[in-house]
C-alpha positions as a printed Julia matrix, in Angstrom:
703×3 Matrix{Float64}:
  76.39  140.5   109.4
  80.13  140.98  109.84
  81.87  138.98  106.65
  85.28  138.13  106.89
  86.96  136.2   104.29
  90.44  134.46  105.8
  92.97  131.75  104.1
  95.08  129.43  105.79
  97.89  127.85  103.7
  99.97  124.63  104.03
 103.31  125.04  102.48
 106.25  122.69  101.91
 109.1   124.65  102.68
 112.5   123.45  102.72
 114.93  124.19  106.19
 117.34  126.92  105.07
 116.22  127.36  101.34
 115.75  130.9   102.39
 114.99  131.66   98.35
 112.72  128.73   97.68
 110.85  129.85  100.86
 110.36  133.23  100.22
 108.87  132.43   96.96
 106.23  130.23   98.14
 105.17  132.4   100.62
 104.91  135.26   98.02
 102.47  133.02   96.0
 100.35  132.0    99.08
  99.5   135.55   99.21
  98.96  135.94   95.9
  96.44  133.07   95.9
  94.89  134.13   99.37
  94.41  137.78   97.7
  93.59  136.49   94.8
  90.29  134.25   96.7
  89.74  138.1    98.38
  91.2   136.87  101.69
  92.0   139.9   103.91
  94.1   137.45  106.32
  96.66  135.0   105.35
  97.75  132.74  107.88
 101.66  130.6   107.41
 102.84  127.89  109.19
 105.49  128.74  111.84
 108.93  129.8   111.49
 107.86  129.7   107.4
 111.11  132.16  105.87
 113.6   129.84  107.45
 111.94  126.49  107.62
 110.68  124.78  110.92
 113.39  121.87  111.14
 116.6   124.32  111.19
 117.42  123.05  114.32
 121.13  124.56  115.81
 120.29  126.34  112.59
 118.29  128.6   114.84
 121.29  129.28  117.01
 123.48  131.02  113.97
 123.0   135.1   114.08
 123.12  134.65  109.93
 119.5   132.35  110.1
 118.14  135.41  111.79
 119.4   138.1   109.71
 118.56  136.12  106.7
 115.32  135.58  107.7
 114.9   139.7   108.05
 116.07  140.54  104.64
 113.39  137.97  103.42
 110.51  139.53  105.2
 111.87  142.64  104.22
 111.58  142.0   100.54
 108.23  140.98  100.76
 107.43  144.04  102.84
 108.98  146.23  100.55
 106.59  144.78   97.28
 102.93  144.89   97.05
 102.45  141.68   98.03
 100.91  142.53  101.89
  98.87  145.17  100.74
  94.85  144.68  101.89
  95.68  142.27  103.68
  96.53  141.12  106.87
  99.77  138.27  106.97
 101.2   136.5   109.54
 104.42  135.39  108.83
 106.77  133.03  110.77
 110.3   133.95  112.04
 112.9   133.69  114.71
 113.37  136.71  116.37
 116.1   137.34  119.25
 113.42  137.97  121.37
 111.36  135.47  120.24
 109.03  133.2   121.39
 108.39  129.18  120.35
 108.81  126.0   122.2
 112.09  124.28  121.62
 113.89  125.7   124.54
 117.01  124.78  122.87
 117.15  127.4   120.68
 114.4   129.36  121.84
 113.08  130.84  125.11
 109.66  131.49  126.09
 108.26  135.03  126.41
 107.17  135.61  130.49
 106.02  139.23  130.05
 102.29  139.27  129.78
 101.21  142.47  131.21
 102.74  144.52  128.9
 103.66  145.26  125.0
 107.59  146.07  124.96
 108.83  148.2   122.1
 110.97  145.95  119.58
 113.4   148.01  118.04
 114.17  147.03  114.88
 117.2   145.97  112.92
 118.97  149.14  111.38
 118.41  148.14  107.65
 115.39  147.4   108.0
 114.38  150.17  109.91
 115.66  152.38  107.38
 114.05  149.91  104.52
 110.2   150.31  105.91
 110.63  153.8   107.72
 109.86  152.33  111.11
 111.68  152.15  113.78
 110.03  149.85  116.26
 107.28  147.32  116.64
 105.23  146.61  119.64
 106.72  143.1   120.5
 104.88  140.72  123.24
 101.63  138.72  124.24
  98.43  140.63  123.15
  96.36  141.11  120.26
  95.29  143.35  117.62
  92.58  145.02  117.72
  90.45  145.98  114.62
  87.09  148.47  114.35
  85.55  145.74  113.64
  86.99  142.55  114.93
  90.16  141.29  117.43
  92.38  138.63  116.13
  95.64  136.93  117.93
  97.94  134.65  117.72
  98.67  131.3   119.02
 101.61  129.48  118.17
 101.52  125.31  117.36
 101.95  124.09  121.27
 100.44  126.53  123.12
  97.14  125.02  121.91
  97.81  122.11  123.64
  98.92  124.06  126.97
  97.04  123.35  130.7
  96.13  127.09  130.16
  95.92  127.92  126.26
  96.04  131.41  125.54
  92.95  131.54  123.07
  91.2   131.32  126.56
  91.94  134.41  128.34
  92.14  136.05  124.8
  88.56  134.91  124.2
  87.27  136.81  126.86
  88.75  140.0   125.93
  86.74  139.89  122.7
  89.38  138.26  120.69
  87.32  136.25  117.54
  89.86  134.98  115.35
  92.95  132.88  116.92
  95.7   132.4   113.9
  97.9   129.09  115.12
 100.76  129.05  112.82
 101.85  125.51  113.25
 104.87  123.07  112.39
 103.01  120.2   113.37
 104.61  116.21  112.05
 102.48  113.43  110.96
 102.17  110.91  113.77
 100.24  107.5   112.6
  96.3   108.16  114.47
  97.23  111.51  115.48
  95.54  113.78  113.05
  92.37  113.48  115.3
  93.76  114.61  118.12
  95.06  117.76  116.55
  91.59  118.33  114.97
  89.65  118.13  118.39
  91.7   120.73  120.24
  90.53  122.82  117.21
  87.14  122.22  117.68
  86.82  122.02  121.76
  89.16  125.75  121.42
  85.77  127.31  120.14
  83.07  124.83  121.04
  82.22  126.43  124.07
  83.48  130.04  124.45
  83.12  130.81  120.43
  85.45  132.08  117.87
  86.75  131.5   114.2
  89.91  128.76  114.75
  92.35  129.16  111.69
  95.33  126.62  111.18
  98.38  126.78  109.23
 100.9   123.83  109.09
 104.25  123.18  106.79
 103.51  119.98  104.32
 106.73  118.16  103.57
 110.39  116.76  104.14
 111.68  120.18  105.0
 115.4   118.2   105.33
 114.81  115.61  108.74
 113.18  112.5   109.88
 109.76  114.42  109.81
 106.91  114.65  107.63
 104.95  117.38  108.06
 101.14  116.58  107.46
  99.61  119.68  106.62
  95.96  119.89  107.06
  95.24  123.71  107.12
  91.81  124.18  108.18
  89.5   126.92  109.82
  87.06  126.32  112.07
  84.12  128.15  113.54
  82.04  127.96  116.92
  83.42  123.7   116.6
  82.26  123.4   113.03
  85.36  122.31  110.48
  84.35  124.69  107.64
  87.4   124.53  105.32
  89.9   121.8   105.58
  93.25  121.35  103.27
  94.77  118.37  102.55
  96.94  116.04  104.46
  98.89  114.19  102.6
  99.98  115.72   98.84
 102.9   116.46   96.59
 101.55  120.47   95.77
 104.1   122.81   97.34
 101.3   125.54   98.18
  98.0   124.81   99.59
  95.6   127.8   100.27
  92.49  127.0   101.83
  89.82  129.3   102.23
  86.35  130.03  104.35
  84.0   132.97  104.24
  82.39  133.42  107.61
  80.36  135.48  109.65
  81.02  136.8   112.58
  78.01  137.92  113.92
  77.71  133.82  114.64
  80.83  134.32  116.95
  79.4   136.92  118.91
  75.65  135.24  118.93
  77.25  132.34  120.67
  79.06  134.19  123.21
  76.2   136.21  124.19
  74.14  133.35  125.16
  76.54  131.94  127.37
  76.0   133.36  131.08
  79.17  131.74  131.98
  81.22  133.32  129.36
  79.69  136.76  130.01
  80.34  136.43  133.62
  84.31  135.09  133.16
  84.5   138.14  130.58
  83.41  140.56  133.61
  85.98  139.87  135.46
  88.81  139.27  133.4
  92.33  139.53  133.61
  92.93  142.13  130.66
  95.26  141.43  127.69
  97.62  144.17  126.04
  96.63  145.38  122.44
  97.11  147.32  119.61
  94.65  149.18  117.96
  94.63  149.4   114.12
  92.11  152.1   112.5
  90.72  149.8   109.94
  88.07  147.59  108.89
  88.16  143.62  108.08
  84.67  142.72  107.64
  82.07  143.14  104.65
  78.48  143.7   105.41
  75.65  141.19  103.82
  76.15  140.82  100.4
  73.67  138.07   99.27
  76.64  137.24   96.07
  78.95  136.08   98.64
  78.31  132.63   99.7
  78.95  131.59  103.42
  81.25  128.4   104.23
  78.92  125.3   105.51
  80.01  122.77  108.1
  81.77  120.05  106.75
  82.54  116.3   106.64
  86.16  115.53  108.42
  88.54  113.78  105.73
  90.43  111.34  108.13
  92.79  108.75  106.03
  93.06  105.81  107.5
  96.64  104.1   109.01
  96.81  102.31  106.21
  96.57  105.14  103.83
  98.95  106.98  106.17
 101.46  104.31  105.42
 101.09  104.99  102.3
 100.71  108.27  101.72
 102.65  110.32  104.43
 106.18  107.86  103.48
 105.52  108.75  100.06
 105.14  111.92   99.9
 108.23  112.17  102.02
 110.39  110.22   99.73
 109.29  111.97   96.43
 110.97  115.38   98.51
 114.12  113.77   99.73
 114.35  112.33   95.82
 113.8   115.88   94.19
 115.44  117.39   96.78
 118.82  115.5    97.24
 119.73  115.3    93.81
 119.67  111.77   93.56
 118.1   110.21   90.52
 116.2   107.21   91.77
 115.8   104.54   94.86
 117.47  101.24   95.18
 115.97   98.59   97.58
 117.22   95.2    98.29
 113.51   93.26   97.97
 113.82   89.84  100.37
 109.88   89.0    99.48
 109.48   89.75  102.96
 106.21   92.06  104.85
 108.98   94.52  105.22
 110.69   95.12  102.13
 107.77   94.9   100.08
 106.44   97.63  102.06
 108.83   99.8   101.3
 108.51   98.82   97.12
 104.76   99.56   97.33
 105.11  102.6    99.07
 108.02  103.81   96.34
 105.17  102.33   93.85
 102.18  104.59   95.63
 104.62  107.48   95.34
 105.01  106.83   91.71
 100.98  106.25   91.25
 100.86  109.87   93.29
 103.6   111.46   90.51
 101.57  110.6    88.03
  98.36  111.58   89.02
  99.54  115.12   89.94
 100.79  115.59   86.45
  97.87  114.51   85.17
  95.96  116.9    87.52
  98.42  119.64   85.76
 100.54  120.53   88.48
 103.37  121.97   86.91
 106.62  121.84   89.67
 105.89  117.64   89.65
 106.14  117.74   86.43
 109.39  119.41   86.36
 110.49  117.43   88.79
 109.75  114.19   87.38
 110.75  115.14   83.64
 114.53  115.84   85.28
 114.29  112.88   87.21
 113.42  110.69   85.46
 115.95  111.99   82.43
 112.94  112.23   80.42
 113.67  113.97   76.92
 111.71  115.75   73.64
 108.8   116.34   75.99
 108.07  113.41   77.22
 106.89  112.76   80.59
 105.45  110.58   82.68
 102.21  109.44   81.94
 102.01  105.68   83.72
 103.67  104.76   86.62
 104.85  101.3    85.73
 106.96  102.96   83.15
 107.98  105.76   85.33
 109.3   103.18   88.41
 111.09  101.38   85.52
 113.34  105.09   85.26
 114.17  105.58   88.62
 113.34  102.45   91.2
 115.87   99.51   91.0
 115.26   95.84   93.44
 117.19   93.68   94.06
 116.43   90.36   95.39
 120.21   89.28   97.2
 119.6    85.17   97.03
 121.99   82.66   99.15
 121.67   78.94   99.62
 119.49   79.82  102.46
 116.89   81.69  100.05
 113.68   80.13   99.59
 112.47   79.89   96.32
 109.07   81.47   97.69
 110.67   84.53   98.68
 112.56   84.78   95.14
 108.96   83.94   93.19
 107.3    86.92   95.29
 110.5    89.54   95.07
 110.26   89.35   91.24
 106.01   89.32   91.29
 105.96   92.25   93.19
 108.6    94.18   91.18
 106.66   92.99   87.99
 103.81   95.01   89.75
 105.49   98.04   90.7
 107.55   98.05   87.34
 110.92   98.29   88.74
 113.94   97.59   86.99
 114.6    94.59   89.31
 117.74   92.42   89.89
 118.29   88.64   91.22
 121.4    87.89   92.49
 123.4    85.1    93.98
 125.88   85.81   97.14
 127.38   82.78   97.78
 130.12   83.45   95.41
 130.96   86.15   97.87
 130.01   84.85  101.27
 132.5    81.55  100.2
 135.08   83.64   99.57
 135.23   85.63  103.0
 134.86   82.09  104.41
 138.29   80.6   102.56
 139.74   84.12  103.1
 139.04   83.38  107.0
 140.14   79.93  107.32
 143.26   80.58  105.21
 143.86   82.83  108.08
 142.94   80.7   111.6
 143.34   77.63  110.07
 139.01   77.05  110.9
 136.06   77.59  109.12
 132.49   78.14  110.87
 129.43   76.12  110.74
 125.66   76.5   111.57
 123.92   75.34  114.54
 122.0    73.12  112.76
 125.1    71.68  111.31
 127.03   71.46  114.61
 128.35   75.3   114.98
 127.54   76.82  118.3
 126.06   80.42  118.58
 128.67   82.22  117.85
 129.67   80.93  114.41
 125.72   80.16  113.79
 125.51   84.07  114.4
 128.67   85.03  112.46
 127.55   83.47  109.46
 124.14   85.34  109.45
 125.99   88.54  109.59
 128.26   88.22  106.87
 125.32   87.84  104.42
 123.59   90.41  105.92
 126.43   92.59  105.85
 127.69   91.17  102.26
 124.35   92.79  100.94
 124.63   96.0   102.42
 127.92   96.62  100.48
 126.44   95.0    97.55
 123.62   97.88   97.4
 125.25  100.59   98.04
 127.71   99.23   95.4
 125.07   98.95   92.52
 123.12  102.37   94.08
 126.3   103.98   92.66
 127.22  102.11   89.82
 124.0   100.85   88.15
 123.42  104.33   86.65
 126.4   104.41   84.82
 125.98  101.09   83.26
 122.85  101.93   82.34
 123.91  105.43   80.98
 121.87  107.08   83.55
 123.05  110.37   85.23
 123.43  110.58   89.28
 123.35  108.35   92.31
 120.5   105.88   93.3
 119.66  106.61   97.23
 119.44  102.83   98.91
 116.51  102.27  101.39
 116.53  100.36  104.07
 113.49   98.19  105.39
 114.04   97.54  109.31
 110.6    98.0   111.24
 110.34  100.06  114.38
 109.71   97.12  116.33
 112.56   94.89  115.48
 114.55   98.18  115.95
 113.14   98.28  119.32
 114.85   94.87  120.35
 118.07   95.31  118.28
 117.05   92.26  115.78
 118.9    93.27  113.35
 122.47   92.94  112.25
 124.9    96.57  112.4
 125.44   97.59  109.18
 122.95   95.4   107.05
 120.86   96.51  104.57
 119.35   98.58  107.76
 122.03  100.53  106.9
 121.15  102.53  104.37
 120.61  106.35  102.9
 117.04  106.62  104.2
 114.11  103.94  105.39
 110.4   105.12  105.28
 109.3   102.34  107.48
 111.62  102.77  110.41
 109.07  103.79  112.73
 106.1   101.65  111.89
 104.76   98.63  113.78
 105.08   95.18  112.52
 101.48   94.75  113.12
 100.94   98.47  111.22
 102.84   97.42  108.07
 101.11   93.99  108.14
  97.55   95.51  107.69
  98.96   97.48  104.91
 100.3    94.87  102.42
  96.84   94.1   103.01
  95.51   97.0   101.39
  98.1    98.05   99.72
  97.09   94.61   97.65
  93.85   95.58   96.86
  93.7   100.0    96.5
  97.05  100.0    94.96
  96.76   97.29   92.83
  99.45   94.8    93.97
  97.99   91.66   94.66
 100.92   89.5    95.58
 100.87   91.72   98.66
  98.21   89.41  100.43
 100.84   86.53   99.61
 103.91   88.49  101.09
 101.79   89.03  104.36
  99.98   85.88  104.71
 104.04   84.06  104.77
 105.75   84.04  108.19
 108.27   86.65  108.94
 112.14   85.15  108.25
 115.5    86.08  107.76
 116.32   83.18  105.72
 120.2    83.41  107.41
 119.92   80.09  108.48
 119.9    76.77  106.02
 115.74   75.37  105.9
 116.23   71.47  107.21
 113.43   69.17  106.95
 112.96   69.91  110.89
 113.84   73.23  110.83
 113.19   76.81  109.52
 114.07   79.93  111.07
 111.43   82.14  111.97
 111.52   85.54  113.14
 109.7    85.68  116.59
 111.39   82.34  117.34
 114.82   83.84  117.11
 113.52   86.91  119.4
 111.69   85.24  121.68
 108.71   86.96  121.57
 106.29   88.33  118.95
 105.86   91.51  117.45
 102.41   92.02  118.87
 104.11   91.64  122.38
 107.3    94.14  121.08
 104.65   96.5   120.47
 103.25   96.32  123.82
 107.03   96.65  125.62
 107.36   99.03  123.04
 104.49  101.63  124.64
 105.15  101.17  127.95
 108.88  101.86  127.55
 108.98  104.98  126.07
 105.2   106.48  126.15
 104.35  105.51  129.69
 108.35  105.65  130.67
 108.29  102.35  132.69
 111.44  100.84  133.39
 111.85   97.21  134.32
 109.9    96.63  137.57
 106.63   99.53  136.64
 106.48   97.32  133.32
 106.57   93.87  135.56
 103.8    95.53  137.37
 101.39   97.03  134.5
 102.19   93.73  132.83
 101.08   91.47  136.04
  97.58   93.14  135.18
  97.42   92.76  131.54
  98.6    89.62  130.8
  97.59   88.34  134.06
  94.89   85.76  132.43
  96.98   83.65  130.81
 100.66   84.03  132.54
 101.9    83.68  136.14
 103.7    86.44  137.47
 107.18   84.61  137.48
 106.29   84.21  133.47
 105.47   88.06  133.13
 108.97   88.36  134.82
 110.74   86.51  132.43
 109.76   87.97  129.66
 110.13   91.33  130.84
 113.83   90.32  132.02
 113.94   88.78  128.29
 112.9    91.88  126.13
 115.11   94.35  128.6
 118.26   91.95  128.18
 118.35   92.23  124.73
 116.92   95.82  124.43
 119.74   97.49  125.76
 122.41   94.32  124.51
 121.37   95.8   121.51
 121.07   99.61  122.3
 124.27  100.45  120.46
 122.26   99.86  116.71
 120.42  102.77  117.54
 123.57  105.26  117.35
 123.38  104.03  113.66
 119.9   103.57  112.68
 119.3   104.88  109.38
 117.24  108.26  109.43
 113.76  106.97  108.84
 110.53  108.35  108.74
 109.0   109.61  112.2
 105.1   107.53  112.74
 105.03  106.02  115.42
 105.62  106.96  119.57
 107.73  104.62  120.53
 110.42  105.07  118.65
 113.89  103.63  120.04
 115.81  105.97  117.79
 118.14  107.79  119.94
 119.66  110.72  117.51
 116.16  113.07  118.2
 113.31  110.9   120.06
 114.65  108.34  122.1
 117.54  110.17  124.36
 118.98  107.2   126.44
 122.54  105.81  126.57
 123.78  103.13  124.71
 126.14  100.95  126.77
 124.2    99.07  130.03
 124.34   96.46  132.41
 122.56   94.17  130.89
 122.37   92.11  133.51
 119.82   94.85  135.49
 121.21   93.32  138.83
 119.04   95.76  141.26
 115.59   96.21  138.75
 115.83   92.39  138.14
 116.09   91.52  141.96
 113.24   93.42  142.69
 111.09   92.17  140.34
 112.06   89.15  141.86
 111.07   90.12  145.15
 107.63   91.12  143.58
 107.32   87.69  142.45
 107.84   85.92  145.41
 104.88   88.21  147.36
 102.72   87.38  145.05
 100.77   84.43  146.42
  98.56   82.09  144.67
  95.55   83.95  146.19
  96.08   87.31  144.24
  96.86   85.75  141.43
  93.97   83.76  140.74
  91.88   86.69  141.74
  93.57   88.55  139.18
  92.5    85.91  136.53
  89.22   86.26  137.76
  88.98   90.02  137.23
  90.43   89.44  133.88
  88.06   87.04  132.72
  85.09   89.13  133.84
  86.82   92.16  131.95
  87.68   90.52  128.64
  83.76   88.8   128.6
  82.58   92.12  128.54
  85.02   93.84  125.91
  86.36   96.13  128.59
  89.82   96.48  130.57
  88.98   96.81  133.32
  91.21   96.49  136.69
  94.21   97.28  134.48
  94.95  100.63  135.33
  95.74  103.49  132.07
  99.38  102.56  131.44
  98.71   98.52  130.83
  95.35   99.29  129.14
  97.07  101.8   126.72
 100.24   99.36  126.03
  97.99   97.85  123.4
  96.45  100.73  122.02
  97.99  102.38  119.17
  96.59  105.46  119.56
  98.34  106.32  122.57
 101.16  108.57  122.88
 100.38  112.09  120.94
């Protein structure tokens, strides 16, 4: 037996917090030591952070990043053991062609000559630099970094066959609602069938952007998970680690013909050789790692857990001393309270568990004094989570009743105020000015002053929160700010239904990039496993602004006013950004999917209906509020939607064609179509529709 003890780490390192970072990966290899690791494995780019972004292209986040990995070079901390640490190095090597290039040069080690102080620091003037791997007396190990996994021609495959049997990915991989299984697989299939041990590092946190990033260290060996870190958690070091045997590694490999034969005639990789031994021989006192059970949460607990986590680091980390939300009693708002109250339940729990930097954090906070801290999470939402329910005459007393249940529930310190104090004033100030005052539609007003009127509530309670973010602290003799959240949905994002500079404007919003139909199916179990029952009332009501006055015969409802529902968004939604279709391919993939129960000329209206008012509405993306990344489709255009703002709406040559399309179609095809459909649907398949409209209403697409 060859045993070989490794650790792979999550970390939640913070872009840029070159001291905070160097600490935590001090005490990763402290703890991997301290388990009798002899490899420690970070995530990528750890000493600077992975979101630096044009960060990367400053000389000073390079030469910082050397004096860090020079300090913990110069300590104890490597020795026995073998660490890979992230960096950017001018030569470097990652991904993001922006602000890094790709290395070409795979026949050959180059020699890295390194920077002058810390050449003269360590002694050593040069490194080998390149693609390759290093080879042990008793083992090879390499590297592969985050994407390259994912490549047409990964490198763990050539590296395989020259006797490479432990591939390090260092990864700064984002949570991505469904995708965590994805990730996982490529793990498994990487060493399912040529061999090998699989570790994975990732970063676990806000490190300062839209992203979260969802940890889940894990090793794996010959396709078997055998150690597998968290995904979602408030720790700022996670060290996981396997003991394995390698023997197992090489037994696989030497049953496979194919492998042996591929390995014959290989194309040979550059290495370095390094006179020492990894690997333990049998010791009946140390225990192996078994196979184990995959811990997938489900979307639901994603919801809950990824957004926050990610709020409890933008809290500690901005400086801010609490969240304000303006609470409608709507599906989205009250997300956004219970997942403030799940991060709140997770606070407490931690502390309880003993882990000491929550603690801290929370005690400062939540201006906790005479050692006190928090011990139930009612009370601790009361410190630092205000709501505010923003009533007009158009407020239903429904929506009141379940604002102030739900904020009973959570324990915020929770508000109800009346705007039409406000909203009647603007109006006077107005018609003292043109002489005219506005009405509703239903009252006589035509679209424009029907629309005007929504917006100045909507706007009216934007300033009103960020007002009492800032001020409510003080009245309450309460140090700091309050950050305000914002509740807009990706979907309604998506189609622009929402007003510019609402309370969708806002400091950050955890549910920007989550489905309607997503958020939905958690209030319905947030209501149960977090303990907030009116949930199931919140989703059960139909979605509405409540802009509009409720008459006997009338009652604004959200898919109404869009004209279309968010199950259909959702659809437009995938084919629009994750199978890039513009106007006519969607026409087309839609023809096939919803060819059952509409007529092509109806599929074309729609489609003309949802692009109309997509890119009408294009320009609210330039100021969406940063929210958190989940979802694929995402229509924000400041990182992962890159598409102008200002079009013809009008699509004059798309919409002609699709036209054109219509009229071919005869009555022939189409009822054929039906057919097909109907046979497909009886038998729970999709049949005849092709990958792009089959996948437009799966939510798993997209990774």
């Amino acid at each position: 037996m060859r045993l070989l003890k490794v650790a792979a780490c999550n970390l939640n390192q913070w872009a840029m917090d070159f001291n905070c970072n160097t600490k935590q990966i001090k005490e990763s290899i402290a703890k991997a030591k301290e388990a009798g690791a002899v490899i420690r494995l970070g995530p990528e780019l750890e000493i600077p952070g992975y979101g630096c972004e044009d960060h990367f292209l400053e000389l000073d986040t390079v030469n910082h990043s050397w004096e860090c990995l020079k300090d913990i070079l110069l300590g104890d901390w490597t020795d026995g053991i073998v660490c890979s640490i992230g960096m950017p190095v001018i030569k470097g090597s990652e991904r993001e062609l922006r602000w890094f290039t790709a290395w070409k040069q795979r026949d050959e080690l180059v020699d890295f000559q390194l920077p002058s102080e810390i050449s003269e620091a360590l002694g050593q003037k040069s490194v080998p630099f390149g693609y390759g791997f290093v080879k042990f007396q008793d083992t090879a190990i390499a590297a592969e970094v985050c994407e390259e996994l994912f490549t047409p021609n990964p490198p763990h495959s050539e590296l395989a066959l020259n006797g490479v049997e432990v591939f390090m990915n260092a990864s700064g991989s984002h949570h991505q609602l469904r995708k965590l299984d994805v990730r996982l697989r490529a793990f498994i299939g990487a060493t399912h069938t040529r061999g090998g041990v699989y570790m994975y590092s990732n970063h676990q946190g806000c490190d300062g952007g839209r992203l979260y990033y969802d940890g889940c260290a894990c090793v794996v060996v010959n396709g078997d998970v055998v150690a597998q870190g968290s995904q979602f958690s408030l720790k700022d070091i996670e060290v996981v680690v396997s003991q394995i045997d390698l023997d197992v590694v090489a037994s696989l490999r030497g049953s496979l013909s194919s492998f042996q034969e591929q390995a014959s005639c290989k194309t040979k990789v550059p290495s370095v050789e390094v006179p020492y031994s990894l690997c333990l021989p049998f010791n009946l006192k140390i225990r192996l790692s078994v196979p184990l059970k995959i811990k997938y949460h489900s979307p639901e607990e994603e919801i809950a857990f990824g957004p926050g986590c990610w709020l409890w680091d933008y809290l500690r980390r901005s400086g801010a001393s609490g969240f304000l939300l303006p609470l409608s009693g709507g599906a989205d708002s009250s997300s956004v309270a219970a997942i403030v109250g799940c991060m709140c339940q997770l606070v407490v729990k931690d502390i309880a568990n003993g882990d000491v930097q929550v603690k801290a954090d929370a005690i400062r906070i939540g201006n906790y004094k005479d050692g006190q801290y928090p011990t139930d999470s009612r009370e601790f939402a009361k410190r630092i989570f205000y709501t505010v329910f923003m009533g007009s005459e158009n407020s239903s007393e429904m929506t009141r009743s379940r604002a102030k249940v739900l904020a009973d529930e959570i324990g915020s310190w929770h508000l109800d105020v009346s705007i039409d104090g406000v909203v009647s004033a603007l109006l006077s100030l107005f018609q003292t000015l043109t002489g005219k005052r506005p009405r509703y539609k239903v009252d006589g007003g035509s679209n424009v002053e029907n629309l005007s009127l929504q917006n100045i509530q909507a706007r009216i309670r934007m300033v009103l929160a960020f007002m009492l973010a800032s001020l409510l602290p003080w009245v309450h003799n309460k140090p700091g700010f309050y950050l305000v959240l914002g509740s807009s949905n990706v979907d309604e994002g998506l189609r622009g239904y929402l007003t510019k500079y609402d309370c969708s404007s806002a400091d950050i919003n955890p549910i920007g990039s989550i489905s309607k139909q997503d958020l939905r199916a958690f209030l319905r179990w947030a209501a149960i496993h977090l303990g907030y029952s009116s949930l199931a009332d919140v989703e059960a009501a139909p979605p509405t602004a409540e802009l509009e006055p409720i008459r006997s015969n009338y009652s604004q409802l959200d898919e109404v006013d869009m004209g279309m529902t968010y199950e259909e968004l959702s659809v437009y939604g995938r084919l629009r950004k994750i199978f890039r279709c513009g106007p006519v391919s969607m026409f087309q993939n839609l023809c096939y999917r919803w060819g059952a129960r509409l007529s092509p000329s109806q599929v074309a209206e729609k489609v003309k209906h949802f692009f109309k008012y997509y890119s009408i509405n294009r320009h609210k993306m330039t100021v969406l509020t940063p929210s958190y990344h989940a979802e694929s489709y995402s229509p924000e255009d400041n990182r992962f939607d890159l598409r102008q703002f200002l079009y013809n709406a009008r699509w004059p040559y798309q919409f002609q064609k699709i036209d054109e399309l219509v009229r071919e179609l005869d009555v022939k095809d189409v009822q054929e179509s039906r057919n097909h459909e109907t046979v497909a649907a009886a038998s729970d398949g999709v049949g005849g529709m092709g990958v792009a409209a089959a996948g437009s209403g799966n939510p798993n697409v997209g990774f």
